[in-house]
C-alpha positions, 0 to 999 in steps of 0.5 A: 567918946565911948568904948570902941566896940565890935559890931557882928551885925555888919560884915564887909565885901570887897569889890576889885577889878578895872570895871569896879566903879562902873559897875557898882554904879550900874547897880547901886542907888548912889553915884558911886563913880562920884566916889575918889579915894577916901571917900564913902556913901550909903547905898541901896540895891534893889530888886527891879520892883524897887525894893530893897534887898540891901542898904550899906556903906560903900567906900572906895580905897585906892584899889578896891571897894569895901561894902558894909552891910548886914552880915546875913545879907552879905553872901546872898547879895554878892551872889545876885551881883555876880550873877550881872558882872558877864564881861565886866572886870569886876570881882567879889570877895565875901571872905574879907578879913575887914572887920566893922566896929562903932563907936558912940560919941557926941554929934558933930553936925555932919550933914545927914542927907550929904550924898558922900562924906570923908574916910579918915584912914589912920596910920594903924590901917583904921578907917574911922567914917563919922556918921550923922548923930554921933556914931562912927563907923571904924573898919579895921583890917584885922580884928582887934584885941579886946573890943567884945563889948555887947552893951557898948554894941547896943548903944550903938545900935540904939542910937542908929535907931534914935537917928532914924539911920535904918539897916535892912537884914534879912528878916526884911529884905525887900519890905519896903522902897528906898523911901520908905527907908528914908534913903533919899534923906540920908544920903543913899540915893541919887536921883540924876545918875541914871539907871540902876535896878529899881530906878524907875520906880524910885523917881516914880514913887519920888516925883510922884508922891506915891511912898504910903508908909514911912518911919517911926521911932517907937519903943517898947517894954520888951525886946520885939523881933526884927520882922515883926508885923506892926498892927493897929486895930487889929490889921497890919499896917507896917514892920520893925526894921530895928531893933535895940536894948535902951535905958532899961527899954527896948527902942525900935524903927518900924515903917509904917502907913501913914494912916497909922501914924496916931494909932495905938501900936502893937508888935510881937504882942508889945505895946509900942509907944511912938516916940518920933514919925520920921514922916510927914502926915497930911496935917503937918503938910 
């Protein structure tokens, strides 16, 4: 197991009150009311138009909820939530003292598309939720002393990337649908708990085949910005998602169209060398 390490990119909100669970399952692409004490899921929320405004990891305690996602969301996403509570008894709070660290390990063969998954709380108040691939989450809440490890934190990061486990932040708010993302195989979105924001053109797009672009896991030789426009022939044709320092290179995860797949890629004015298309093309089907 390696160096636990904090991670600045996710902070924490918390969502209390009678009407929580009921709520967020209104809003969010999982069956949150699913959720007991102790477990967790991923989630996306959506603009009506079906993209996406934020993904995270959604954790229900006994009292309260913990939504972990990209900390430069965390404040303009609560704001649009709280703008659909009205009389529902459900209250936000964005100064949570939760902080979110990882840790890298080897795979253990949890399921990548299992829609909720066990939290394993500790008698130190940590939370620890492992993920497909390796990397585990650890939520603790108070800040721990000497985990400030930036290299740990990229490798982290990196093999997010390298499982295709993508993380919306701000420089890609509402670029792409869930499918796009690939939530629909990575467990964040449930396609028989009814209406959410966005729900309809999700199963429309899901049922009907009608998702054009898809991930890649590309890399390059130097860093390219998140939001970067991906290009081929000299059009755009996707965007990176994610972005992180690997094996004295730099691997990203980028959406792209499909029509794409096969082409030379550039970005940020770097060459990209596909690594892995996390989507099928029309020769594979």
């Amino acid at each position: 197991m390696h160096t636990l390490c904090k991670l600045p990119f996710f902070g924490v909100a918390e969502a209390s009150g009678a009407d929580a669970a009921e709520f967020l399952h209104s809003q969010l692409s999982n069956h949150i009311l699913d959720l007991q004490p102790g477990e967790a899921c991923f989630a996306t929320y959506n603009s009506p138009r079906g993209r996406v405004l934020a993904n995270m990891l959604v954790l229900r305690r006994a009292d309260r909820f913990l939504l972990v996602m990209a900390a430069d969301l965390l404040e303009a996403t609560i704001k649009r939530l709280r703008m659909f509570v009205l009389r529902s008894k459900t209250v936000f709070h964005t100064d949570s003292a939760w902080q979110v660290y990882g840790q890298s390990g080897a795979d253990t063969g949890v399921d990548a598309a299992a829609l909720k998954f066990a939290a394993e709380e500790g008698d130190n108040g940590l939370i620890t939720l492992t993920l497909a691939g390796g990397n585990r989450m650890v939520l603790s809440p108070a800040p721990l002393p000497d985990a400030d490890h930036p290299a740990a934190a990229e490798a982290w990061q990196a093999a997010e990337i390298l499982q295709g486990r993508p993380w919306i932040s701000q420089p890609t708010v509402e670029s792409c649908v869930a499918q796009m993302l690939n939530q629909h195989l990575l467990g964040g979105v449930h396609f028989k708990k009814g209406c959410y924001p966005g729900q309809e053109i999700i199963a429309r797009a899901q049922y009907r085949g009608q998702v054009r672009r898809g991930m890649a896991v590309c890399c390059s030789a130097m860093p390219v910005a998140v939001g970067s426009k991906v290009e081929a022939d000299g059009e755009e044709v996707g965007i990176v998602i994610n972005s992180a320092a690997h094996d004295e290179a730099f691997v990203l995860l980028a959406v792209i169209k499909h029509g794409a797949a096969g082409k030379a890629l550039q970005a940020g004015g770097q060459a990209l060398q596909t690594l892995k298309l996390l989507f099928e093309t029309e020769a594979d089907e």
